[in-house]
C-alpha positions in Angstrom: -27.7 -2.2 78.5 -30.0 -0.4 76.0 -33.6 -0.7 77.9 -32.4 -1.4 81.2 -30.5 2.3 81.9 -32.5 4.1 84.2 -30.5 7.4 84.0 -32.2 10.4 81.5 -29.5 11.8 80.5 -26.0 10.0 79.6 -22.9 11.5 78.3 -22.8 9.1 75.2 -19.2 8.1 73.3 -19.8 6.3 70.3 -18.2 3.2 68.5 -14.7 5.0 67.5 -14.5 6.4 71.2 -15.4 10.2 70.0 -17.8 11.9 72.2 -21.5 12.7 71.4 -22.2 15.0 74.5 -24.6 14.6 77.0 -27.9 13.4 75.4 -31.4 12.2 76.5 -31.6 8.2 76.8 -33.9 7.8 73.9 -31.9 9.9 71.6 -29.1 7.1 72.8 -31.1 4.7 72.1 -32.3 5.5 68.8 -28.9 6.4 67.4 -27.5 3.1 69.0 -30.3 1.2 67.0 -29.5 3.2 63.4 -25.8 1.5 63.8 -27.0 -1.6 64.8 -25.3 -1.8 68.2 -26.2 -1.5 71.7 -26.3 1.4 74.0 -24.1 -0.5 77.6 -23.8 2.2 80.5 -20.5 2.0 81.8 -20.1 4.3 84.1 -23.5 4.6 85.9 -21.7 6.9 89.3 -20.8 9.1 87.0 -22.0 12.6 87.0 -23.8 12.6 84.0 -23.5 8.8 83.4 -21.1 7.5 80.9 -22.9 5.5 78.1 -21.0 3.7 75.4 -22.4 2.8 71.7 -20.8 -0.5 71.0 -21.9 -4.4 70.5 -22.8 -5.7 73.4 -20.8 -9.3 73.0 -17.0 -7.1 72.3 -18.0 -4.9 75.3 -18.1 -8.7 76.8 -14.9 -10.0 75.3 -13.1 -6.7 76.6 -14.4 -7.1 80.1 -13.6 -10.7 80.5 -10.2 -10.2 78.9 -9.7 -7.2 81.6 -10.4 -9.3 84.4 -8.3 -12.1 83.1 -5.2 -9.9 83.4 -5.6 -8.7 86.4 -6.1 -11.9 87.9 -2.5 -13.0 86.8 -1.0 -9.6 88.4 -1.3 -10.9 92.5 1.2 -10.0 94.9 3.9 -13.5 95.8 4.8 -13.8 99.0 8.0 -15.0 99.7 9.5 -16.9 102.1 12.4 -17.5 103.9 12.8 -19.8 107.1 15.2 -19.5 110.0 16.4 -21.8 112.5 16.3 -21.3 116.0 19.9 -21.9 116.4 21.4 -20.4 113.4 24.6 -19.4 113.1 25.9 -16.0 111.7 27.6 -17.1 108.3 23.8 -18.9 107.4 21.9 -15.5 109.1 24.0 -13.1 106.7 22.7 -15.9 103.3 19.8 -15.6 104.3 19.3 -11.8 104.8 21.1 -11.2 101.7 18.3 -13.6 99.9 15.7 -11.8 101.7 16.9 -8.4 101.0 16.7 -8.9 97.3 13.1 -10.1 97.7 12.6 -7.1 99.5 14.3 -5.2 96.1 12.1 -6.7 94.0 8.9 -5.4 95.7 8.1 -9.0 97.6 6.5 -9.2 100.5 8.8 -11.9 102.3 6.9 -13.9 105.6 10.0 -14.8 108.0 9.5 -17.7 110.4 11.5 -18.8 112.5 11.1 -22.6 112.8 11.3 -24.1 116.1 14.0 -27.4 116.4 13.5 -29.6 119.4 13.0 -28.5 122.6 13.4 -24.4 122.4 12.2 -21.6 124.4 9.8 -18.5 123.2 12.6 -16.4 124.1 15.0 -17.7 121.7 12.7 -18.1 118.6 12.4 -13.8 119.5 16.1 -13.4 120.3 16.3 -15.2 116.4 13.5 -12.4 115.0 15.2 -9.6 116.7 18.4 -10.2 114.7 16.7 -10.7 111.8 14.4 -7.2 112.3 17.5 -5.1 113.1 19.9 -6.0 110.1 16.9 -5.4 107.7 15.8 -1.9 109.9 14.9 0.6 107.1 14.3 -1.1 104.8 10.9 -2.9 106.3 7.7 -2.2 107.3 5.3 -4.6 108.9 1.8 -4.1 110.1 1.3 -7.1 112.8 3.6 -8.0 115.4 5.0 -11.3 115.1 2.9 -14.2 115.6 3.3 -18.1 116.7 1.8 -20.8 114.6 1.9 -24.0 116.2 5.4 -24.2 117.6 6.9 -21.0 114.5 6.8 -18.0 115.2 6.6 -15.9 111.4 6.2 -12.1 110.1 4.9 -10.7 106.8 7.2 -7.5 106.3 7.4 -5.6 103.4 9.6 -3.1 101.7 9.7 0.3 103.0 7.4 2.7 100.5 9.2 5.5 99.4 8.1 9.1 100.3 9.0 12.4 98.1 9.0 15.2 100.1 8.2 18.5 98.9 11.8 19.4 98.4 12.6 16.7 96.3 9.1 17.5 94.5 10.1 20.9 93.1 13.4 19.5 91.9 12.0 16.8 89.8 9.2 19.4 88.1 12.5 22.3 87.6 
């Protein structure tokens, strides 16, 4: 802000968001000063680097408010818990449930939930049928992993790729 830019020359946009050009910094400066604002460099990467003629505490207010929005906009995991002996009327529920998570753009974490005294191999058999009804439409990163005596998955929903066909069709 004002004395504290380093850069020469900055490509300056004023109060009403019209552009000045690109301008020595005491030029800036001194018009900033004969409107009574403050010269804040908002883009210092930029090639020139971006200043902006505006008061310093709405450049402030704007920036706080910014980072307040995004903070709302995080990704929700769902989740959705199976069994480990889990019949096929309460596996087709539950897939249905986690397919519209999966519509919705969710990220759903599956874990299958260990009852009593069961074996690796049927807490996997349970994730097997679970990962081939949902094949295509998920995409997962990690294999599965066991937490204490659950084993669970983060999958998400498949991203959808436009070819170059479908490309030129869309722009015709």
């Amino acid at each position: 802000m004002n004395d504290q830019i380093k850069s020469p020359e900055l490509l300056v946009i004023d109060e009403e968001g019209e552009s000045l050009g690109v301008i020595s910094l005491a030029q800036a400066l001194e018009i900033a000063r004969e409107r009574e604002l403050d010269l804040i460099e908002v883009a210092a990467k930029a090639n020139p680097p971006v200043g902006k003629i505006m008061s310093w505490s709405k450049f402030k207010y704007q920036q706080e408010k910014k980072r307040k929005e995004n903070k709302g906009k995080g990704v929700e995991i769902k989740e959705m818990w199976f069994k480990s002996f889990i019949g096929d009327g309460d596996l087709t529920h539950k897939l249905t449930k986690v397919e519209e998570f999966l519509a919705k753009k969710h990220p759903v974490k599956i874990t299958i939930k260990a009852k009593g005294r069961v074996a690796r191999e049927q807490l996997e058999s349970v994730l097997n049928k679970v990962l081939t009804n949902l094949e295509g439409k998920i995409e997962y990163d990690q294999p599965a992993k066991f937490y204490g005596r659950d084993l669970s998955l983060i999958v998400r929903p498949v991203k959808k790729t436009i070819n170059n066909d479908e490309k030129q069709t869309k722009n015709t």
